[in-house]
C-alpha positions in Angstrom: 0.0 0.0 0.0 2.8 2.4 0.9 4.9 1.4 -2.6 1.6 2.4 -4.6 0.8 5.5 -2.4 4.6 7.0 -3.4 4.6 5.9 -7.2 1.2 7.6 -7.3 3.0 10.8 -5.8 6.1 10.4 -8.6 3.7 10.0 -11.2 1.8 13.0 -10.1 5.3 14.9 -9.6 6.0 14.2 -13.2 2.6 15.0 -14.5 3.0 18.6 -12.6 6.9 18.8 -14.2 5.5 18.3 -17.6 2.5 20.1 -17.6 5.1 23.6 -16.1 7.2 22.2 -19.1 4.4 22.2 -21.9 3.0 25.7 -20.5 6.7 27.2 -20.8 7.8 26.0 -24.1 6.3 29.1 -25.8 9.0 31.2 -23.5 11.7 29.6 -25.5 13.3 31.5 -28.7 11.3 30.7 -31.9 14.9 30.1 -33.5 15.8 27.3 -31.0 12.3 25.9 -31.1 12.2 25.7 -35.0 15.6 23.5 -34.7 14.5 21.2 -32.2 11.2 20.6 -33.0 12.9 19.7 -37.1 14.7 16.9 -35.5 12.3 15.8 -32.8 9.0 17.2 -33.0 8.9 18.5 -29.3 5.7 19.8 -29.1 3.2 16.8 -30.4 5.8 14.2 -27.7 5.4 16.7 -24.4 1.8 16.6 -25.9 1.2 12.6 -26.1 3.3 12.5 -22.6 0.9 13.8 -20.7 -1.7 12.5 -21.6 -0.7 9.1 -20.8 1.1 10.6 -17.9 -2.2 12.3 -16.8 -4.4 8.6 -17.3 -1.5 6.8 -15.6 -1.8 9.3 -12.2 -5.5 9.0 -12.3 -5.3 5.5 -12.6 -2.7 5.1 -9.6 -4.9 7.8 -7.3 -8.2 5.7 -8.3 -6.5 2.4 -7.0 -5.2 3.7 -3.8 -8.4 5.3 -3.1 -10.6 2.2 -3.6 -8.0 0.0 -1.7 -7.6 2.9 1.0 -11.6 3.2 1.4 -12.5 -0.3 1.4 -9.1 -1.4 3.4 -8.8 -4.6 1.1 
């Protein structure tokens, strides 16, 4: 119970990491962003990330709730 409870806090610490990322990626010079996003297409990745990211935290917080509430 405790090993879930602290991956569901990683997860959640990454989710929060990426989601500051994906709101400051506009901040970055256009020049730089034009490069990087030729070789690896940044944007649509961060974008795909979390949204897995995000499904795999709610996941995690929905199991440790129900196992927390019904004490299974």
């Amino acid at each position: 119970m405790d090993h879930l409870f602290f991956s569901a806090i990683i997860i959640t610490a990454f989710d929060i990491f990426l989601i500051i990322y994906a709101f400051t990626l506009p901040l970055y010079p256009s020049v730089w962003r034009k490069k990087v996003n030729k070789k690896y297409n940044n944007d649509t990745a961060t974008g795909i990330v979390i949204i897995f990211t995000t499904l795999l935290c709610c996941i995690l917080w929905v199991i440790y709730f129900y196992f927390k509430l019904f004490q299974l």
